[in-house]
C-alpha positions, 0 to 999 in steps of 0.5 A, spaced: 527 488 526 525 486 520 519 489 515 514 486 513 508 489 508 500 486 509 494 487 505 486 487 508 482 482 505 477 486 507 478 494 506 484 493 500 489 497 505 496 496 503 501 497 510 508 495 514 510 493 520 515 490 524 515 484 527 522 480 531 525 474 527 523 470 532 517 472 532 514 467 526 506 468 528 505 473 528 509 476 522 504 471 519 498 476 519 497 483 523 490 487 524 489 493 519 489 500 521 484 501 518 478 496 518 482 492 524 481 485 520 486 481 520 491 482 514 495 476 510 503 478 509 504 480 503 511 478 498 515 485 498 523 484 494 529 484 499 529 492 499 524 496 502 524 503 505 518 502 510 513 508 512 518 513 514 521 513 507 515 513 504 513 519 508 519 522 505 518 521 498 512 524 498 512 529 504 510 534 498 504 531 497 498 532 501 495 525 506 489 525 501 495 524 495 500 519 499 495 513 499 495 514 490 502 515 489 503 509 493 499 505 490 502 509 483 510 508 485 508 501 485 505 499 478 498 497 481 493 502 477 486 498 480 489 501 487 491 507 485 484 508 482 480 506 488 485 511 492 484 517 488 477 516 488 474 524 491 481 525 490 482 526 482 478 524 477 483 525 472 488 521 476 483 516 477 481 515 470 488 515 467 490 509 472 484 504 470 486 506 463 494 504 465 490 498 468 486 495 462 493 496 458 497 492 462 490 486 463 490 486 455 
């Protein structure tokens, strides 16, 4: 079953699910785990090594710092920001600088 890789218009929450081929309504959008409002699909390249390969990646870091390095691994620093907020300002700080790098 294929992956497919959704972000809430309402909450920002990046996530993955699968859905059959056949099943073409419903890879169109899925409701967030988060807020539970619907989620447009997403573009993801060819390759991708889903929840549990991102859980692997990062089993050494606590589930407060999963959510950042996610966003960090994939280069979208505005993410990454909002996701260590209470988490580390240090990180947070340093993504929004990465992030007006990149917009300059």
């Amino acid at each position: 079953m294929p992956m497919y890789q959704y972000t809430c218009n309402q909450c920002d929450c990046t996530f993955e699910e699968f859905y059959p081929l056949h099943d073409v309504e419903r890879q169109k959008s899925s409701p967030c785990p988060r807020c539970q409002a619907q989620a447009r699909r997403i573009f993801t390249p060819f390759a991708s090594f889903g929840q549990q390969g991102i859980d692997a990646a990062f089993s050494d870091d606590g589930p407060e710092y999963r959510e950042m390095h996610y966003h960090e691994k994939r280069g979208d620093w505005e993410r990454a920001a909002r996701a260590a907020e209470g988490v580390s300002e240090f990180a947070k700080t340093k993504f929004l600088e990465k992030a007006k790098n990149e917009g300059a």
